[in-house]
N, C-alpha and C positions, 0 to 999 in steps of 0.2 A: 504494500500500500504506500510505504513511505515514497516508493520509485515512481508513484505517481503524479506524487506532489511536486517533483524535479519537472515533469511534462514541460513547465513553461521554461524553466532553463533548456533543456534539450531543443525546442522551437527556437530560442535564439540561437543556439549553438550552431545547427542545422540551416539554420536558415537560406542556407549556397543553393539550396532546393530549389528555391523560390527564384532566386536570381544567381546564374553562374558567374563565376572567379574569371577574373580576365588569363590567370595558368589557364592554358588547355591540360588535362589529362592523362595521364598514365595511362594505357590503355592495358590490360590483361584479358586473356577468354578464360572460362571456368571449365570447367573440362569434368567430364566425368571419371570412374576408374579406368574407363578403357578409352581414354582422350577425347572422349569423343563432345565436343561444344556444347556447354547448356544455359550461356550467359554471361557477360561479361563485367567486369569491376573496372571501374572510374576511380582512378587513386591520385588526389588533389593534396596538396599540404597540409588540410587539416581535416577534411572527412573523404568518407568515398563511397559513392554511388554503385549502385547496383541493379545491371539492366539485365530484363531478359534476354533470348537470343535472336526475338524480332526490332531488339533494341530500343523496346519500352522500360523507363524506368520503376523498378519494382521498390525501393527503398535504399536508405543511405543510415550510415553509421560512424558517428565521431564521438569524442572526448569530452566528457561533461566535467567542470568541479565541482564536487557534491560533497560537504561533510568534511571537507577539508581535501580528500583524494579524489585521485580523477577516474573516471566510472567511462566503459562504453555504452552505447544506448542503440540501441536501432530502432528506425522508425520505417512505417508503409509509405511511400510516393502517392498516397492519397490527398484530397481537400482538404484533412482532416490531418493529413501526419500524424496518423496513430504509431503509439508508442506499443511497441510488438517484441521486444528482447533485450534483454543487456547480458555484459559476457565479463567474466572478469573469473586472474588465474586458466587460462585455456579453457574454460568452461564455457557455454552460452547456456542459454537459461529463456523462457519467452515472459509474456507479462505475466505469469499468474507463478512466477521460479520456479519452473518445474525442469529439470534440468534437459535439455533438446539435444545438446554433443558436445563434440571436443573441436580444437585446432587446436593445429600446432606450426612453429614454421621455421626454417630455415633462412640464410642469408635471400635465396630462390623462390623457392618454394612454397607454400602453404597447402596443410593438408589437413581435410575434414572428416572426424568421423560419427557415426553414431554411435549413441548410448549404450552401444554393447561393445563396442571398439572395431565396426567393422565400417573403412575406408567407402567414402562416398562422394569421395573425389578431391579435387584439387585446382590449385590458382598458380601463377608465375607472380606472384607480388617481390618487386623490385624495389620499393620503396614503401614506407610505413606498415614495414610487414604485421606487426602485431593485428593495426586495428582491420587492415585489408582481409586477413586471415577469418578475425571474427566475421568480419562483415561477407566474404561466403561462405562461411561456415552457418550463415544466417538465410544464405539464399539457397544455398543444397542442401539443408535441412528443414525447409520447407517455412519457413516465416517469413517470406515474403512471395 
């Protein structure tokens, strides 16, 4: 509950949604276990977007300070920017903390698993690997 009452911090945070960064983007594809494309991540200096593989965007996740530490948050690309997961410790979690999987990641690499530890694919995040990691670990695990 308390994660809710951040909502309006997170809206500010997020708010590149609304209006894009004049950086153009990282671009990475999301890839399944067997390569094969299911979406790609948007990795900007401070958050990163998350589009399908028609390249509609499904939702974005950045850095909130909250409580004194700084907290990831993901949210839906809806009118409404629903608040839909936060992830912290390689852990994601959706709104109601039920815990949804893992990432993990490398200099390279990021890789997502489910709640049982069985691989559900994977990202090339080159830069701000941690939150990019969560943030598909957000979209191949089904929250967005």
């Amino acid at each position: 509950m308390k994660r809710l009452l951040l909502l309006p911090l997170l809206l500010i945070a997020l708010g590149p949604l609304a209006a894009k960064p004049l950086i153009p983007p990282l671009k990475t594809d999301i890839v399944d276990p067997a390569e094969q494309p299911l979406g790609k991540a948007l990795v900007y200096p401070n958050f990163v977007e998350l589009a399908g593989a028609d390249g509609a965007l499904r939702g974005a996740i950045g850095v909130v300070m909250a409580q004194g530490r700084a907290q990831l948050f993901l949210v839906r690309a809806d009118a409404e920017r629903r608040f839909i997961g936060w992830a912290e410790g390689h852990r994601l979690y959706n709104s109601e903390d039920q815990l949804v999987g893992y990432y993990f990641w490398t200099p390279v690499w990021s890789y997502v698993y489910d709640p049982k530890m069985k691989k559900v694919g994977q990202a090339q995040c080159l830069a701000y690997q941690g939150v990019c990691a969560a943030g598909v670990a957000g979209y191949l695990l089904g929250l967005l």
